[in-house]
TORFI-580170 format. One record per residue (C-alpha): residue in one letter; residue number from 1; x, y, z. Coordinates in steps of 0.25 Angstrom, whole numbers, plus 5000, padded with zeros to 4 digits. Example, Ala and Ser with C-alpha at 12.3 -4.5 7.8 and 13.67 -1.06 7.14 Angstrom:
2
(A 1 (5049 4982 5031)),
(S 2 (5055 4996 5029)),
This chain:
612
(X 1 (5035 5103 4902)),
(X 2 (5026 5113 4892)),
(X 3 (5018 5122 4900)),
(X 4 (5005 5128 4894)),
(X 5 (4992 5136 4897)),
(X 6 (4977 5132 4892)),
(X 7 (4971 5143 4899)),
(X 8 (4976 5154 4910)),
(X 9 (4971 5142 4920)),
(X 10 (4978 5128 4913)),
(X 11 (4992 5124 4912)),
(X 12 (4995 5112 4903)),
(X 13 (5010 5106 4906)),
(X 14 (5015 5095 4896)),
(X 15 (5022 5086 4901)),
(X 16 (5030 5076 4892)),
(X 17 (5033 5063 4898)),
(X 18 (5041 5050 4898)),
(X 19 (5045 5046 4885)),
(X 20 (5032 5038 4880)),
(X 21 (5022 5041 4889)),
(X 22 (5013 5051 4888)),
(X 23 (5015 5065 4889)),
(X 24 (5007 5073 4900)),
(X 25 (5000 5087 4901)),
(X 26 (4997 5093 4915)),
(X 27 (4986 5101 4912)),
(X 28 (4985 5112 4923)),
(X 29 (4970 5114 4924)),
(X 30 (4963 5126 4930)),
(X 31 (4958 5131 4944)),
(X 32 (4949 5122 4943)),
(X 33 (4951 5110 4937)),
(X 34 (4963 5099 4940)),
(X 35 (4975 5098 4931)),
(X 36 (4975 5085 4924)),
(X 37 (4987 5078 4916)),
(X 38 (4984 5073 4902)),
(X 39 (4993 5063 4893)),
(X 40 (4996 5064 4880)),
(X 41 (4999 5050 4873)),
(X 42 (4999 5042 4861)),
(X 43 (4995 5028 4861)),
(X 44 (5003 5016 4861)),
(X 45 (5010 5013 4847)),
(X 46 (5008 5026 4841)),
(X 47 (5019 5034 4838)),
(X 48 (5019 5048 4847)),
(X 49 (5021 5062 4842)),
(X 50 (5027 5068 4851)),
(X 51 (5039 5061 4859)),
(X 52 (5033 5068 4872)),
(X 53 (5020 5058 4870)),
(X 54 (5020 5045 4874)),
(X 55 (5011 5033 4874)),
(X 56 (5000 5027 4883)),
(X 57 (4988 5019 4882)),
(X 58 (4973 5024 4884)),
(X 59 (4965 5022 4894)),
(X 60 (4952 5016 4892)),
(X 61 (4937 5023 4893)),
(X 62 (4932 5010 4902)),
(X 63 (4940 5001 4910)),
(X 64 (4929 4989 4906)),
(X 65 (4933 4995 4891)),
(X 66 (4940 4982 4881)),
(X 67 (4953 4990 4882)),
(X 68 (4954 4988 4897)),
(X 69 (4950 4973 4897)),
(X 70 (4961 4972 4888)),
(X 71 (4971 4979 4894)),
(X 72 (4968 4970 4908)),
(X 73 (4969 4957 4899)),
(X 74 (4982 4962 4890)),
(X 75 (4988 4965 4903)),
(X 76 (4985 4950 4909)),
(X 77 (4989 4944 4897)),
(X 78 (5001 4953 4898)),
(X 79 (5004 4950 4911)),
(X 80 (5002 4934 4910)),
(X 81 (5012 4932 4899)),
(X 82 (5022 4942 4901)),
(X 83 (5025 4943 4918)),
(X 84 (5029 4927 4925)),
(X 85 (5030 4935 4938)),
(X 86 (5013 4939 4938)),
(X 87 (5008 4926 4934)),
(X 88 (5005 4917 4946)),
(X 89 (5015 4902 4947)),
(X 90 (5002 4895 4948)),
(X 91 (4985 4898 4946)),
(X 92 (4983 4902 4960)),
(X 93 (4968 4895 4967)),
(X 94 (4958 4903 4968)),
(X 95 (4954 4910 4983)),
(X 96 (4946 4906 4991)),
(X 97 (4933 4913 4985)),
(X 98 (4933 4922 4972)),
(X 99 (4921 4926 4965)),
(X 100 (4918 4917 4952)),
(X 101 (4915 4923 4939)),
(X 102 (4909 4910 4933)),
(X 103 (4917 4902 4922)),
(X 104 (4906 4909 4909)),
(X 105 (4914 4922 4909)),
(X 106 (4905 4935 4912)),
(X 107 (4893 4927 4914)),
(X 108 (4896 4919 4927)),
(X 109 (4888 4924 4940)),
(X 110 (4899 4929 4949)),
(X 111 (4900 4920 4962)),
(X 112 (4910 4918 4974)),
(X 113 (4915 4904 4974)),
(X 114 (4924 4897 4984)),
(X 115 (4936 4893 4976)),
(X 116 (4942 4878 4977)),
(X 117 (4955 4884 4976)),
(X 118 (4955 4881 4960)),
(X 119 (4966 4888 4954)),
(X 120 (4960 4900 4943)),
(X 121 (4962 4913 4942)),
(X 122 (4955 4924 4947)),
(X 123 (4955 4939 4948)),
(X 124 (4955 4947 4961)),
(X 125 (4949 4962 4964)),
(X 126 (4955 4973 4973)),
(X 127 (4944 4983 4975)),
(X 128 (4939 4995 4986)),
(X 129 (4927 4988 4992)),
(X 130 (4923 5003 4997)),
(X 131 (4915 5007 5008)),
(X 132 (4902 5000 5005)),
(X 133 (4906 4987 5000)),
(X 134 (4895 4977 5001)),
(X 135 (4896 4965 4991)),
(X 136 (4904 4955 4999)),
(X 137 (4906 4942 5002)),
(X 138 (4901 4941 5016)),
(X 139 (4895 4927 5023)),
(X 140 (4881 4929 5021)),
(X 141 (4884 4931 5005)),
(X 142 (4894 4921 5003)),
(X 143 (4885 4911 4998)),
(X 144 (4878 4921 4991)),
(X 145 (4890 4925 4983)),
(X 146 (4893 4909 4978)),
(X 147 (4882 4909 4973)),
(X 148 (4884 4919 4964)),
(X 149 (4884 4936 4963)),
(X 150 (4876 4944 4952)),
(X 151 (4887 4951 4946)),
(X 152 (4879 4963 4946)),
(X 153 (4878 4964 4961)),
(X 154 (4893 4966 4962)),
(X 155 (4899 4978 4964)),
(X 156 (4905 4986 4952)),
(X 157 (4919 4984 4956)),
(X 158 (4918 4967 4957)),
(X 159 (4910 4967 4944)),
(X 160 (4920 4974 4937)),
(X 161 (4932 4964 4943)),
(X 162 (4924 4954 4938)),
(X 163 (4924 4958 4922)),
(X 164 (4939 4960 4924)),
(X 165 (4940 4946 4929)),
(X 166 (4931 4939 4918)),
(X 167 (4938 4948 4907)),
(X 168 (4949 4940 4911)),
(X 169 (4942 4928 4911)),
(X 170 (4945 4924 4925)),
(X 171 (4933 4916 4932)),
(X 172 (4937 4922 4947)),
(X 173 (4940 4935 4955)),
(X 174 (4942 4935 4970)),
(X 175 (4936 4948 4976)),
(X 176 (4940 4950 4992)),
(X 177 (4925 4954 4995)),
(X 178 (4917 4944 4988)),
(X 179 (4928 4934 4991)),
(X 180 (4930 4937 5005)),
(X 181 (4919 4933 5016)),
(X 182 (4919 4947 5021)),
(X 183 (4912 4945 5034)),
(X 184 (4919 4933 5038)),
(X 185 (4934 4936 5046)),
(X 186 (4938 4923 5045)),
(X 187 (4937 4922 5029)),
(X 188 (4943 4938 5026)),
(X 189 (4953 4933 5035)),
(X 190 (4956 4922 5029)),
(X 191 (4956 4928 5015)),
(X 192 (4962 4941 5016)),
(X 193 (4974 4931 5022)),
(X 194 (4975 4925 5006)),
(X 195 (4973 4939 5001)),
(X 196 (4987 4939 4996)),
(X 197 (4986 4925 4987)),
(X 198 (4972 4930 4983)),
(X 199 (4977 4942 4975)),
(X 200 (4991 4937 4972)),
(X 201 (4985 4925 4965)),
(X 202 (4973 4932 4959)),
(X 203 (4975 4931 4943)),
(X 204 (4974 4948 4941)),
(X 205 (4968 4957 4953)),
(X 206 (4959 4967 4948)),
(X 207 (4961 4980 4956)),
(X 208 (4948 4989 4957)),
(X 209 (4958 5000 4958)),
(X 210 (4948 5014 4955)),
(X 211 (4935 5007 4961)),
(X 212 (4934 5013 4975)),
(X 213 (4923 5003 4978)),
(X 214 (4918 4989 4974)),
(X 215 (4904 4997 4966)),
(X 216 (4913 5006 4959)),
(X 217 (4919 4999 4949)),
(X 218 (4932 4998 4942)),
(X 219 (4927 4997 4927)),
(X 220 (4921 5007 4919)),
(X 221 (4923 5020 4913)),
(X 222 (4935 5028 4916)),
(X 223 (4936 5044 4919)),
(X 224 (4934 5051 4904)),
(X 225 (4945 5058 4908)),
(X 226 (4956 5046 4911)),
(X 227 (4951 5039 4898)),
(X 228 (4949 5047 4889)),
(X 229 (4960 5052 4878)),
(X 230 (4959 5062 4870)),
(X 231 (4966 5062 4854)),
(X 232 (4976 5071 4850)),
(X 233 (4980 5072 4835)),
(X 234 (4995 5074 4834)),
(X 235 (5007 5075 4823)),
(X 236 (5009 5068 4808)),
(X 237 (5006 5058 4808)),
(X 238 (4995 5060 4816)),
(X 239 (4995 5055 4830)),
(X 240 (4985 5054 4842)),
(X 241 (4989 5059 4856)),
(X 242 (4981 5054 4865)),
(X 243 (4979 5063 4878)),
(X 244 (4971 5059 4890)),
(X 245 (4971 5062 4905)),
(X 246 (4984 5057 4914)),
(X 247 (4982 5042 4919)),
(X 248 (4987 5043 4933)),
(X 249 (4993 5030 4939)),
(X 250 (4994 5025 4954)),
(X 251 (5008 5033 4956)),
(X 252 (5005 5046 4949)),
(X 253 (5004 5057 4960)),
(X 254 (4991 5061 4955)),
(X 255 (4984 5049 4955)),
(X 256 (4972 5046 4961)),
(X 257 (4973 5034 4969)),
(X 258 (4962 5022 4966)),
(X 259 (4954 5018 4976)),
(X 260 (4959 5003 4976)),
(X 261 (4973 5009 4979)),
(X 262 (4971 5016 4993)),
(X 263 (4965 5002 4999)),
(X 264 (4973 4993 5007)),
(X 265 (4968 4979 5005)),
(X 266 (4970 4984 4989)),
(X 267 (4985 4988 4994)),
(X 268 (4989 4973 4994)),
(X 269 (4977 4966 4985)),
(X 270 (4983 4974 4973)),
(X 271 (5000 4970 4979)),
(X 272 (4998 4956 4979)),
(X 273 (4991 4954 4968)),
(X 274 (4998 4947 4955)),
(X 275 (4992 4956 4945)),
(X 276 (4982 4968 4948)),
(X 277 (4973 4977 4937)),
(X 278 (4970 4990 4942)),
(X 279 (4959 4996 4936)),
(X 280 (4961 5010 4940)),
(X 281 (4952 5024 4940)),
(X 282 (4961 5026 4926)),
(X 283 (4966 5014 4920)),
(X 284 (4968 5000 4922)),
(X 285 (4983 4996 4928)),
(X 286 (4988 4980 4927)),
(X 287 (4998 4976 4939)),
(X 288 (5006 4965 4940)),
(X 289 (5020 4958 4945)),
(X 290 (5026 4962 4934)),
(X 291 (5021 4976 4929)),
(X 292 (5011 4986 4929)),
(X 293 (5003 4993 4916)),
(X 294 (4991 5002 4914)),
(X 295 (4982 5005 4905)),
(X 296 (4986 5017 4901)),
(X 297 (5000 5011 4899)),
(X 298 (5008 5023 4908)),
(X 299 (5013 5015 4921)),
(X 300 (5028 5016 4923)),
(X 301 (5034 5003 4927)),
(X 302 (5040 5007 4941)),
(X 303 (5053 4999 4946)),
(X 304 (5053 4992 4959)),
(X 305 (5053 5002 4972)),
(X 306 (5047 5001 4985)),
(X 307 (5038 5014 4981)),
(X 308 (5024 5008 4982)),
(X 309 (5016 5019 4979)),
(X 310 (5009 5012 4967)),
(X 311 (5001 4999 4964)),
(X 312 (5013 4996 4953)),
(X 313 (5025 5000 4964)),
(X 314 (5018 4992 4974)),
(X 315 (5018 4978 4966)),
(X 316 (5030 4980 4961)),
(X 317 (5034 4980 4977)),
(X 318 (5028 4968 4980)),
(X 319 (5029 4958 4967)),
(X 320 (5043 4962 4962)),
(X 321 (5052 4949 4965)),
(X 322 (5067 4959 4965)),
(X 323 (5072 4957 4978)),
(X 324 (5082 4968 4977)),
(X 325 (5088 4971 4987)),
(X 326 (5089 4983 4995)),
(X 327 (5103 4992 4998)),
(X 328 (5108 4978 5002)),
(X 329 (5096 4974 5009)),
(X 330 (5092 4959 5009)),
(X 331 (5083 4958 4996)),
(X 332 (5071 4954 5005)),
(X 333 (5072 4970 5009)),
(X 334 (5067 4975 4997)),
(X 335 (5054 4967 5001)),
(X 336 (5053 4970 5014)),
(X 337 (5055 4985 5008)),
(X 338 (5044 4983 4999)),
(X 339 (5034 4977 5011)),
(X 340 (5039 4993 5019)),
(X 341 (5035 5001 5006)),
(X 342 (5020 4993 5004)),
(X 343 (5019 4997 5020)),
(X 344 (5020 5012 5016)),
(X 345 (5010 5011 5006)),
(X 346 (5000 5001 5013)),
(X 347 (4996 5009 5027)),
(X 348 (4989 5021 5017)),
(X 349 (4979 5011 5012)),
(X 350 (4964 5010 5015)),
(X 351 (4957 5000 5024)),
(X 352 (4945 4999 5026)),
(X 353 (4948 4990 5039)),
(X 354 (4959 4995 5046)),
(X 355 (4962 4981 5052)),
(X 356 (4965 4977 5038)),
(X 357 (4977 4983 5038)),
(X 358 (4987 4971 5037)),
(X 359 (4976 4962 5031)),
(X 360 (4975 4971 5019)),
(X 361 (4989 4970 5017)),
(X 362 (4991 4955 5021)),
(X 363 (4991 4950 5008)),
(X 364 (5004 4958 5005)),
(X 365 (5010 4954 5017)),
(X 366 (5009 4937 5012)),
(X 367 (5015 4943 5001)),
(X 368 (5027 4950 5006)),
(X 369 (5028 4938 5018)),
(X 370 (5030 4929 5006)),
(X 371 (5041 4940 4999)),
(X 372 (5048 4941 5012)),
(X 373 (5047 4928 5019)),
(X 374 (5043 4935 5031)),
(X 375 (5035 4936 5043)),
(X 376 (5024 4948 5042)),
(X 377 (5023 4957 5054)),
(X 378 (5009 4966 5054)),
(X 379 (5015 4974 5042)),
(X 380 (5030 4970 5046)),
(X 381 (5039 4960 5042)),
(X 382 (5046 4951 5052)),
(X 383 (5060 4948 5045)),
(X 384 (5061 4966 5042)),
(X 385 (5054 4968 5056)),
(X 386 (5064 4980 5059)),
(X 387 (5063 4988 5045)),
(X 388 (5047 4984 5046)),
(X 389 (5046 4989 5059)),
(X 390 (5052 5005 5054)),
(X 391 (5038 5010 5048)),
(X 392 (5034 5023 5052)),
(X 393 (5022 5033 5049)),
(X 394 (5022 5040 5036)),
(X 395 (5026 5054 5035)),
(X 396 (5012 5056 5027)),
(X 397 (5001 5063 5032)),
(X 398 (4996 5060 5044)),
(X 399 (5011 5056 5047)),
(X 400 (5008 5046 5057)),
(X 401 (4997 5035 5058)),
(X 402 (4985 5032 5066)),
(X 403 (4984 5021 5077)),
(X 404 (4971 5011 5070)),
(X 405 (4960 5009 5078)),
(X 406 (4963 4993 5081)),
(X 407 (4975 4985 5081)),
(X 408 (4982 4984 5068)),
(X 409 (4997 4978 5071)),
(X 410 (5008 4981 5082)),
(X 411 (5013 4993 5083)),
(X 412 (5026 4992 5076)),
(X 413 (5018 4988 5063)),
(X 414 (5014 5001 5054)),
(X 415 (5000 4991 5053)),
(X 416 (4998 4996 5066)),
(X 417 (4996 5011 5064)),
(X 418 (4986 5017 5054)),
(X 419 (4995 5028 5042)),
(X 420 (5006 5027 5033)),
(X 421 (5019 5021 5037)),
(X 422 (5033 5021 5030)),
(X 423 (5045 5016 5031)),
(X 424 (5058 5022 5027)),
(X 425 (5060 5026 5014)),
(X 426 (5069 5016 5011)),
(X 427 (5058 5007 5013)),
(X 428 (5046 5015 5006)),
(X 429 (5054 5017 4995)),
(X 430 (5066 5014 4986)),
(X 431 (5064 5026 4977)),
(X 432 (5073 5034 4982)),
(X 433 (5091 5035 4983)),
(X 434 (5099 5024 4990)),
(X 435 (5107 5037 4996)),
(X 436 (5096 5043 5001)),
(X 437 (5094 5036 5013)),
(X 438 (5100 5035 5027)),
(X 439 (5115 5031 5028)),
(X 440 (5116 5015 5032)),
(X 441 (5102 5013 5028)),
(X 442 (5105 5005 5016)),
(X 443 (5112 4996 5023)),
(X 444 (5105 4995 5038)),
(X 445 (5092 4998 5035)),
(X 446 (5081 4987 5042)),
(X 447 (5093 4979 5049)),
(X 448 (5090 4976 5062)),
(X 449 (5099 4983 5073)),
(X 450 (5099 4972 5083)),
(X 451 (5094 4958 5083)),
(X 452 (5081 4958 5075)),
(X 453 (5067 4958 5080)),
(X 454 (5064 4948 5090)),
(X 455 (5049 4944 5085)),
(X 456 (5037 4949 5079)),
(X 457 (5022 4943 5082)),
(X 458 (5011 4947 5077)),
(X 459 (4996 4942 5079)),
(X 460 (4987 4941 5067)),
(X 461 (4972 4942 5069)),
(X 462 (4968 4933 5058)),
(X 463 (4972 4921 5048)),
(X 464 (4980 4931 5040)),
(X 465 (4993 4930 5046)),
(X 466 (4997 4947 5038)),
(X 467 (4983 4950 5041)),
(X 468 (4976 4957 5054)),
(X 469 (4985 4956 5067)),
(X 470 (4980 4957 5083)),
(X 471 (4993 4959 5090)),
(X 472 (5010 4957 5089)),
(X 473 (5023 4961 5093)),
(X 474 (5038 4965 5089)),
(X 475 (5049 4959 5099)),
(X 476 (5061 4967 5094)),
(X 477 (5076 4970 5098)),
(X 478 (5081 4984 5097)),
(X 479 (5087 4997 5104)),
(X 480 (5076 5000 5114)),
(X 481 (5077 5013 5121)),
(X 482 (5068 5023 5127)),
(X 483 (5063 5037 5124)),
(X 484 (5053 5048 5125)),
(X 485 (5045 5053 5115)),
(X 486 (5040 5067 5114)),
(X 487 (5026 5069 5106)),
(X 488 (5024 5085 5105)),
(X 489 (5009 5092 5109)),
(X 490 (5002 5088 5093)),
(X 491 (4991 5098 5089)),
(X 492 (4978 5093 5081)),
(X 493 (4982 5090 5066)),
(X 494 (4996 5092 5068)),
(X 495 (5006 5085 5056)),
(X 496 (5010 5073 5063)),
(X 497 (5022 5074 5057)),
(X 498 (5028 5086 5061)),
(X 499 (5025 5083 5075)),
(X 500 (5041 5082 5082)),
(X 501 (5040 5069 5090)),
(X 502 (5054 5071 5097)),
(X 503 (5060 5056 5105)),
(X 504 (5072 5055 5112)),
(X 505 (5079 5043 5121)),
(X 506 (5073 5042 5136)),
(X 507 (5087 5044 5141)),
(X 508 (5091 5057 5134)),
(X 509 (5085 5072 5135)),
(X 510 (5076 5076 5126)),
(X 511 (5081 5083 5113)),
(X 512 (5077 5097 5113)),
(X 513 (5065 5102 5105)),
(X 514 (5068 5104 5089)),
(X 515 (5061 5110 5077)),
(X 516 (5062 5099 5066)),
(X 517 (5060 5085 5064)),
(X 518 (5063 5075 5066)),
(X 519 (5071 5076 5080)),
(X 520 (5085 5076 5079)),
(X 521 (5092 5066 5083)),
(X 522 (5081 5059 5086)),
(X 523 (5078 5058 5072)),
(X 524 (5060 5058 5073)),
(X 525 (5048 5049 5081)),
(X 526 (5036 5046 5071)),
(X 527 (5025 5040 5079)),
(X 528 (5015 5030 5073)),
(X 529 (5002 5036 5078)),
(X 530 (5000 5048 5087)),
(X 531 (5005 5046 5100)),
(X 532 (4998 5049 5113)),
(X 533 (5004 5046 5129)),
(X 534 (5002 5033 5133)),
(X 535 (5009 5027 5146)),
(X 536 (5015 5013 5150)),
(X 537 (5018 5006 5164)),
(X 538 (5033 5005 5165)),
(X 539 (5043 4992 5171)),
(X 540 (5041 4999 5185)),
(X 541 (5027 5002 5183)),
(X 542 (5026 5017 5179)),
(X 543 (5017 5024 5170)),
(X 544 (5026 5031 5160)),
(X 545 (5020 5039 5148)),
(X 546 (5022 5036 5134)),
(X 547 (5016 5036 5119)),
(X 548 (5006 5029 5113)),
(X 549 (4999 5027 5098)),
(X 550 (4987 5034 5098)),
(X 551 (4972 5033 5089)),
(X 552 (4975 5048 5087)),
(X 553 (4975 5052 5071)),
(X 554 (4988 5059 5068)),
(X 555 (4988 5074 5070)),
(X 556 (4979 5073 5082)),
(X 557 (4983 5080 5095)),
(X 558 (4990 5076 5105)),
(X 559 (4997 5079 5117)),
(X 560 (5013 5080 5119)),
(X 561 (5019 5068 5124)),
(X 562 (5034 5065 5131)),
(X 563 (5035 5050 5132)),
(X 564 (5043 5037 5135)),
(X 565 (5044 5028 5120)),
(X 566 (5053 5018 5117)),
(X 567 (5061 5015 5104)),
(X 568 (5068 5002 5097)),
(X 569 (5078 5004 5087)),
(X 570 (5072 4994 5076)),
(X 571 (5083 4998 5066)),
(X 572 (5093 5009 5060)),
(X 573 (5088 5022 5067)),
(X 574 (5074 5018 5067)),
(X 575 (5068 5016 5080)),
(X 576 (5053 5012 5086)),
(X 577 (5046 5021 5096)),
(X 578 (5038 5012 5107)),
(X 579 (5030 5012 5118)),
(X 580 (5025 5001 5127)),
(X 581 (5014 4995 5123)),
(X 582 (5000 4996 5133)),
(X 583 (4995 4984 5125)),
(X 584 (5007 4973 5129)),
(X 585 (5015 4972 5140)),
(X 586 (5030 4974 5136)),
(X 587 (5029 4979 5124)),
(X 588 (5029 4992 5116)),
(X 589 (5022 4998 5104)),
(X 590 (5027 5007 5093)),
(X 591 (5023 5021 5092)),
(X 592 (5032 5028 5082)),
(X 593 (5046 5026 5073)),
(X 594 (5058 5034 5077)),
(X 595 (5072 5037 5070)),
(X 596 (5082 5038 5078)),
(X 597 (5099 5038 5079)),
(X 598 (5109 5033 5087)),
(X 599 (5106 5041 5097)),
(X 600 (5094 5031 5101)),
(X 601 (5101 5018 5098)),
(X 602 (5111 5022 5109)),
(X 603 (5098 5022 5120)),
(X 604 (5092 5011 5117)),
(X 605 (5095 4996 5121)),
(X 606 (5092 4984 5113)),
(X 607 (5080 4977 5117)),
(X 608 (5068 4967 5113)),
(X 609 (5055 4974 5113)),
(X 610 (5040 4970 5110)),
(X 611 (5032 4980 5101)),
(X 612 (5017 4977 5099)),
């Protein structure tokens, strides 16, 4: 690293990179304006000057410029004669509806025609509809749009989907707004449930990525200060060194997030699909089953983990076929690990509906039920019920989530609370050191203790059988014992969590008060939600007081509360925290996760319990 000054006010750090890439210069800035990060590169096939200098592509002015349309067919050809595994074992029909463009190439009036389940290829769009979207398929439009729509009247973002689609020289593209009956339950029902073939069989889905609405637009003239590069005259021979402003991609800490990437119907639009071009606020990005490029030519190919933090990491979860296994785990583990690591990522999401929540990420659910051959749960999976059942609220800011206005799933789903949930490392990530975890965890991690899960019901709300759900139960076996909770006085705004929740078993003292946390050897309590005193009727008919999930937001006061919950030792140390449900008879309902020793097993007794 070679520090240097410009002015009394500006720092320039070179810093040499990877062997052929680019080498990269922190320039500092001032009080006033931002420190950026330039690259210095020579293109492709020219011999660099300077060893520290490597090679990249250039980014193109306009994203509708030739280059770029030749970097999205380049990339399909590439894709189409070098990777087996992205190409489909048969043309797929068409959907039920997609918007034809008219067999005369660009001069075919747009129009939305009922398919006859003809086999062709099509396109399909993943876009931000924003907060005024307006041009929809609705039932007083419908015949309207058979008949034809002036391309014109489209918004930016459909208009420009549809020259990428006809640069290709594909007749259709399926777009969800215009494809859907948008006031008719019955059809998004009835559509959203195929949402996962839709996509998976769509010949390339083109993802609106920088477009935070359907009129802004995705093609069109870039930032001058992303495209342009500048020319540097360097060496005998004489050589050109190029320099232009860093291209930051998805997992760069210091990259801005496009808009498409923060919404969840998006989330699983852009998973399932066999092959997705992103055209991003920089560049343009091609996706597929077997690999990932850019225009810019700077993505690193990552290796399998369960880190899904990027659109690249994320298909790579879902699409690779290794089934490897999992410190001796059965090799179905590993996907079942994969499902935990998409929970972690998924709850962050945007909807714009929040009884979306499991229809927006249905379609992946067909797709991992398939994967799996197993039975989907509201977020969980029957045949892993106990490891599924281990979720917890994410350490993150706010710490702990909210209770959603309506009925979302049982309590012992993460669906049913409203924040960021994880599971344990081990889950959320493989990027980290075998002997770094617990002792025994390799080898007992998610087996079940006693006799497995009794049975798990849910009650879907509609057609989709991973969609929306109106009720269901958990009937499971395990040490059952009783204990008292004690929440402290919380102030207005406090840090959730720091807030000492101390539990102990009914039938012992309480331990006494310490500084530090968690509780030892009790080991922590994390509630789901905010926790206020509720009360229940007992077998001999008394009115005993306990906890409840609140509508309160996290950090909001409240008053301190003693009080009777129950716990089942689901696994290992891992425990539930219940109360009796007010809602159904007999049964109880979770309100928090709990570590625990063998301190609690000895207290408990094995018992069958219902949690709703």
């Amino acid at each position: 690293m070679v520090k240097g000054g410009l002015d009394d006010e500006s720092i320039v750090v070179i810093c040499p990179g990877i062997f052929g890439r680019p080498m990269e210069v922190l320039y500092g800035g001032t009080v006033t304006t931002e420190s950026i990060v330039l690259q210095f590169y020579v293109r492709e096939g020219i011999s660099s000057p300077v060893p520290a200098i490597g090679f990249a592509s250039d980014i193109a002015s306009n994203s509708m410029s030739a280059s770029c349309f030749d970097f999205l067919g380049v990339s399909v050809t590439k894709c189409d004669q070098n990777h087996p595994e992205c190409q489909p074992k048969s043309m797929a029909a068409l959907p039920r509806r997609v918007i034809d463009l008219g067999s005369n190439g660009w001069k075919g009036r747009p129009k939305l025609y009922v398919s006859m389940e003809e086999k062709s290829p099509y396109t399909a769009l993943s876009h931000c509809w924003g907060t005024t979207q307006t041009f929809k398929t609705e039932l007083a439009t419908f015949e309207e749009r058979t008949s034809g729509i002036d391309f014109n009247t489209l918004p930016q973002t459909f208009r420009d989907a549809i020259i990428i689609t006809r640069n290709l020289g594909i007749r259709y593209i399926w777009i969800d707004s215009l494809c859907i009956i948008q006031d008719d339950r019955n059809d998004w029902e009835m559509e959203s449930g195929v949402m996962s073939k839709i996509y998976a069989n769509s010949y390339l889905t083109i993802a609106a990525s920088s477009a935070s609405s359907d009129e802004c637009g995705f093609l069109g003239p870039r930032s001058a200060h992303i495209a342009r590069s500048l020319e540097y005259k360097y060496g005998i021979p004489e050589t050109k060194i190029r320099v232009r402003e860093q291209i930051l991609h998805e997992d760069s800490e210091l990259s801005t997030v496009d808009p498409l990437f923060t919404r969840a119907w998006a989330f699983q639009e852009l998973l399932v699909s066999r092959r997705v071009v992103c055209y991003s606020s920089a560049e343009i990005q091609w996706h597929c089953q077997r690999s990932s490029w850019c225009e810019c030519d700077q993505f690193e190919e990552s290796s399998l983990s369960l880190d899904v933090s990027t659109l690249r990491q994320r298909r790579r979860a879902v699409h690779s076929q290794a089934r490897t296994t999992v410190y001796g785990r059965p090799e179905d583990a590993n996907f079942y690990h994969r499902w935990y690591s998409i929970v972690e990522a998924y709850p962050s999401l945007k909807l714009t509906v929040p009884t979306d929540r499991l229809p927006a990420l249905s379609a992946l659910a067909q797709l991992f039920s398939i994967k799996l051959n197993d039975t989907y749960m509201a977020g969980l999976w029957k045949g892993d019920i106990r490891r599924g059942l281990r979720w917890q609220t994410s350490w993150d800011q706010p710490a702990i989530g909210k209770l959603p206005q309506k009925y979302l799933a049982p309590s012992w789903s993460w669906v049913s609370i409203d924040g960021k949930v994880f599971y344990e490392r081990s889950f959320g990530q493989l990027g980290y050191d075998p002997a770094d975890v617990e002792p025994n965890w390799a080898s007992t991690i998610g087996e079940p203790i006693h006799d497995d899960f009794v049975d798990v019901w849910c009650n879907t709300s509609s057609t989709n059988y991973f969609g929306e759900i109106n009720g269901g139960f958990l009937k499971i076996s395990g040490l059952h014992a009783t204990a008292f909770l004690e929440v402290p006085d919380v102030k207005d705004g406090a840090d959730e969590a720091l807030i000492p929740y101390t539990m102990w078993p009914e039938s012992d003292p309480k331990p006494p008060d310490i500084n530090h946390w968690p509780p030892i050897p009790y080991r922590g309590f994390k509630p789901d939600v905010p926790l206020v005193r509720s009360w229940y009727t007992d077998e001999k008919g008394q009115r005993m007081g306990t906890v409840k999930r609140s509508t309160l937001r996290p950090g909001q006061a409240r008053d301190a509360i003693v009080a009777r919950v129950w716990t089942i030792n689901i696994c290992e140390d891992c425990f539930l925290v219940l109360v009796p449900s007010n809602r159904i008879p007999k049964s109880y309902e979770r309100v928090g996760f709990m570590r625990g020793g063998e301190a609690w097993k000895k207290k408990g007794i094995i018992k069958d319990i219902i949690i709703v």
